[in-house]
N, C-alpha and C positions, 0 to 999 in steps of 0.2 A: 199172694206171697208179699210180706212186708218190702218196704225200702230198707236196704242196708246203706253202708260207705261204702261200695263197691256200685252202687246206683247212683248214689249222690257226686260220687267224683269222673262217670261215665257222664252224667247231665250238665256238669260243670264242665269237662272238658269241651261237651259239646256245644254250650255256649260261647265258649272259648273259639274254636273253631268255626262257628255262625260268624262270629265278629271279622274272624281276621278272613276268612275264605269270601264274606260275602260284605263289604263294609257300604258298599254303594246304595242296597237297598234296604241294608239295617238303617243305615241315615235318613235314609226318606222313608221308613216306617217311622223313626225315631221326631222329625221333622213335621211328619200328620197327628202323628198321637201325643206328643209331649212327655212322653212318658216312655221311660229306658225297655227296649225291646226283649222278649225273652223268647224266642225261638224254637230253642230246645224243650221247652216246656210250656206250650201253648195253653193259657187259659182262658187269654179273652179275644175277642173277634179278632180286634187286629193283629196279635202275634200268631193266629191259627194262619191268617191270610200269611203271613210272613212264612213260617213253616212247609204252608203247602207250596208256595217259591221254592224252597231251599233241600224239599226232601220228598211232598209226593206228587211223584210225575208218574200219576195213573194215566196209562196208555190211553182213554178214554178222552182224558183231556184234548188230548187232539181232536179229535172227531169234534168234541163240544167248539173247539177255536177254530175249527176249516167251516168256513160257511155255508159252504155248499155239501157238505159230511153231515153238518147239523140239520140242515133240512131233510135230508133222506133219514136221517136216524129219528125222527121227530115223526114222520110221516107211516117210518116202518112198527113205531111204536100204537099210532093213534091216525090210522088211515083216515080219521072223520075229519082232521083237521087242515085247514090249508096255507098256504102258504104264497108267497109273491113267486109269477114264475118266473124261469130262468129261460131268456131268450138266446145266450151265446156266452162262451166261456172260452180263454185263451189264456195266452204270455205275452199277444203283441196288442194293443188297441188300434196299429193300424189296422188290422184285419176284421175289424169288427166290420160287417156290412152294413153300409149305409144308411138303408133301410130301417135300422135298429135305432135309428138317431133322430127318425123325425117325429114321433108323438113325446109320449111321457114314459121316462123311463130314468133307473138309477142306474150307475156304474160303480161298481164295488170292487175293494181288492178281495181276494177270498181269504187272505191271511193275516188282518188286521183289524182294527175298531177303527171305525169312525174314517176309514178312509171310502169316501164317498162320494158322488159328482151325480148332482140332479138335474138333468135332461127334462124341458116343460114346452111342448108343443115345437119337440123339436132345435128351439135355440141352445144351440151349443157352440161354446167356442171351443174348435177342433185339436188348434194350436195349444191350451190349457190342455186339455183334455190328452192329450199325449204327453205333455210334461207330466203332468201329475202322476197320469198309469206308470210311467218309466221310473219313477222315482218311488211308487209303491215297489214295481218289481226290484227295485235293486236292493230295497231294505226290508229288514227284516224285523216287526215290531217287538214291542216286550223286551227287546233285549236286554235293553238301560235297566230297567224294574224289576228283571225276574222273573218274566211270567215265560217261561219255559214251554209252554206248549204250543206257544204258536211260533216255536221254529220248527215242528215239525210237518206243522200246516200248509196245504200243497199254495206253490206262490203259483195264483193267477190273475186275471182282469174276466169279472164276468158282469152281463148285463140284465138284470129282473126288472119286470114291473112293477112302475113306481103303484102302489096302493093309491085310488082316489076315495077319498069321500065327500057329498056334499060339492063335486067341485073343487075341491083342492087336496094335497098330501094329505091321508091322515094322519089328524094333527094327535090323539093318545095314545100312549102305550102303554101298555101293562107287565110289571116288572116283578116275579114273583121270588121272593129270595127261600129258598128251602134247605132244613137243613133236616137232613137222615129222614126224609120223605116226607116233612112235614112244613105247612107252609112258616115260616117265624114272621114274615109281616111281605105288604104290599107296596112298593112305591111305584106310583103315576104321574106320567110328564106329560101334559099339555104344550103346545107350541101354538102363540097364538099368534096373528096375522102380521103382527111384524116380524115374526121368527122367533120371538123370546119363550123360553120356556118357562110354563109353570106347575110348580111340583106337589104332590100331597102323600103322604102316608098313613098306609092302615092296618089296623090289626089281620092277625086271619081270620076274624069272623069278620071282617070289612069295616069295624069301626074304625071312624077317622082318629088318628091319630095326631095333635097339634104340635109342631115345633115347638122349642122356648123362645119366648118373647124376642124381639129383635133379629131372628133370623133372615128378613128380607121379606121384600112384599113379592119375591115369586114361586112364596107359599102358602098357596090357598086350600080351600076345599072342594075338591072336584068329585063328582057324583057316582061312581060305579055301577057298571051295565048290568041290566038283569042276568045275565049270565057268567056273575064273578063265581058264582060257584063252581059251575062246568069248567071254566078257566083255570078254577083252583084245584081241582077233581085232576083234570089231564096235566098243569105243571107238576105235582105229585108223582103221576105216572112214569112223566117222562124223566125226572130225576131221578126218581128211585134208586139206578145204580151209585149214586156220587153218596157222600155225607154231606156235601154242602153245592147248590149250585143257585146262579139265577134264570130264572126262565122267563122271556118276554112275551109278549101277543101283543095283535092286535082286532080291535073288535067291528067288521066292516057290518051293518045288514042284519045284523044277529049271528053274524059267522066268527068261527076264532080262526085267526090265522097266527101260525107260531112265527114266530120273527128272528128270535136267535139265543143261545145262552152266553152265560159270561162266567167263565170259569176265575176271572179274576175281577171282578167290578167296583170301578175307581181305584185300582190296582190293590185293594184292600185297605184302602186309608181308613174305610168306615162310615155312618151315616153320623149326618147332624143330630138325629134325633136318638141321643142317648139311652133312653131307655128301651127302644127297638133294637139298636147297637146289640146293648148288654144282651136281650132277650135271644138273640141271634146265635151270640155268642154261647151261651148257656146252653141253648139246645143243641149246637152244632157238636157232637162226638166224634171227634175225630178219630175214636177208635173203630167206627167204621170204615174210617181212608183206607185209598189202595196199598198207603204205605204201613198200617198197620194190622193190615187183613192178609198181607201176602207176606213169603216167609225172603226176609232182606239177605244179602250177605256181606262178609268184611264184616269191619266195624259197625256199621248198619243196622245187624244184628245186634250187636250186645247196647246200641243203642236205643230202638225200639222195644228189646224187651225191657228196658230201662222204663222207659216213659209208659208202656201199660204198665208199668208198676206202679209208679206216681199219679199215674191220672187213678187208677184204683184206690190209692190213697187219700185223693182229693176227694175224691166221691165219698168215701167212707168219713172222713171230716166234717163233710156238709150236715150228716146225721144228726 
């Protein structure tokens, strides 16, 4: 069915409303991309990112933002795969046993990014090690930015093993960004012996993909395991459900082991590499989302069916 004025002043209000309801992280979309946000009408990656903040909170999403949900849901989809184990999970870290503290091991909060504490033959200072946990438990991440799902994410303090390779952390990972089950590109972060990360991206048939000139020398070319395809094979799988998600690994031995997804990754600001961006962007249909697949109510509704109107109308233009 075409757009009428009755769509058009439904998507304008709702703009309208993006702004004044959510002004915090319209800023800091507006702040990453340079370029005036459009929310209600998502076309390019980073307004789709912004959208999924402000409108689809697929239940799902949780499970992908509770860490320890993610592993069993990864595991229940693709039993070949493995993952870091989980030694002990709580609310206190004093209660963590002892014992847990003296090889190599991580301490993670289970409802956050990057809050993390690496334990290496045992050295740990105990004293950090409970400030930190206490002050995971008290907060709640995402808030500031939007990302919704991980307030529903159980707050805990659990402890897996650290992955060794060669003697130390393994230092690659593998970063599969998919969108409506299909890989739209690969990014790889090295971490080399002083801690520094370095990055490369690739197409999904694994060709390398080159930044633009001048992006920093912690962009190189780094080599892909014979078994980037099985990797790309099962991130496929396990997205399936979402229209857009990241799926990470890691490659110890010739084994994959899954590591985690990111239902919001770099909070949606976007990648350097523009034409990966755009491509991401392009393929990503949001009329797959949960919020577009399931039937809204309120306002919600005469919103949604607004925007499959529009986005039906964009497609048809492209012609």
């Amino acid at each position: 069915m075409p757009m009428g004025m009755a769509d058009r002043a439904i998507l304008a209000a709702t703009t309208a409303w993006c702004l004044l309801r959510h002004p915090v992280i319209w800023n800091r979309t507006y702040g990453h991309s340079g370029v005036f946000p459009d929310p209600a009408r998502p076309a390019s990656y980073v307004d789709k990112f912004l959208w999924r903040k402000i409108f689809d909170h697929n239940p799902l999403y949780v499970t992908a933002c509770d860490k320890l949900a993610s592993k069993e849901y990864a595991l229940s989809i693709c039993p070949e795969l493995k993952t870091a184990k989980v030694f002990w999970s709580g609310r206190d870290a004093t209660e963590i046993p002892p014992a847990l503290l003296v090889g190599n091991v991580v301490v993670k909060a289970n409802h956050g990014c990057r809050w993390n504490m690496m334990i290496r033959s045992g050295d740990v200072d105990m004293a950090k090690l409970l400030r930190r946990t206490a002050r995971w438990m008290r907060c709640r991440y995402g808030g500031k930015f939007g990302e919704w799902a991980y307030k529903n994410a159980r707050r805990l303090i659990f402890v897996e093993e650290m992955l060794i390779q060669d003697g130390v952390p393994v230092p690659l990972e593998y970063k599969f960004h998919v969108s409506n089950g299909k890989t739209a590109y690969v990014y790889a972060a090295r971490r080399d012996g002083q801690g520094n990360e370095l990055k490369s991206h690739f197409d999904r048939d694994g060709s390398y993909a080159p930044v633009p000139p001048g992006s920093g020398s912690q962009w190189v070319k780094i080599d892909l395991p014979p078994s980037f395809l099985r990797m790309r094979e099962i991130a496929e799988r396990l997205t399936a459900p979402f229209d857009h998600m990241r799926c990470d690994f890691y490659q110890i031995d010739g084994e994959i082991y899954f590591s985690e997804f990111s239902v919001y990754p770099l909070s949606g600001k976007g990648i350097i590499n523009t034409r990966l961006r755009d491509l991401a962007g392009d393929t990503w249909d949001i009329r797959q989302s949960w919020f577009l697949s399931t039937p809204q109510s309120g306002w919600r509704r005469f919103y949604a069916a607004a925007l499959l109107r529009w986005l039906d109308a964009t497609d048809r233009q492209k012609l």
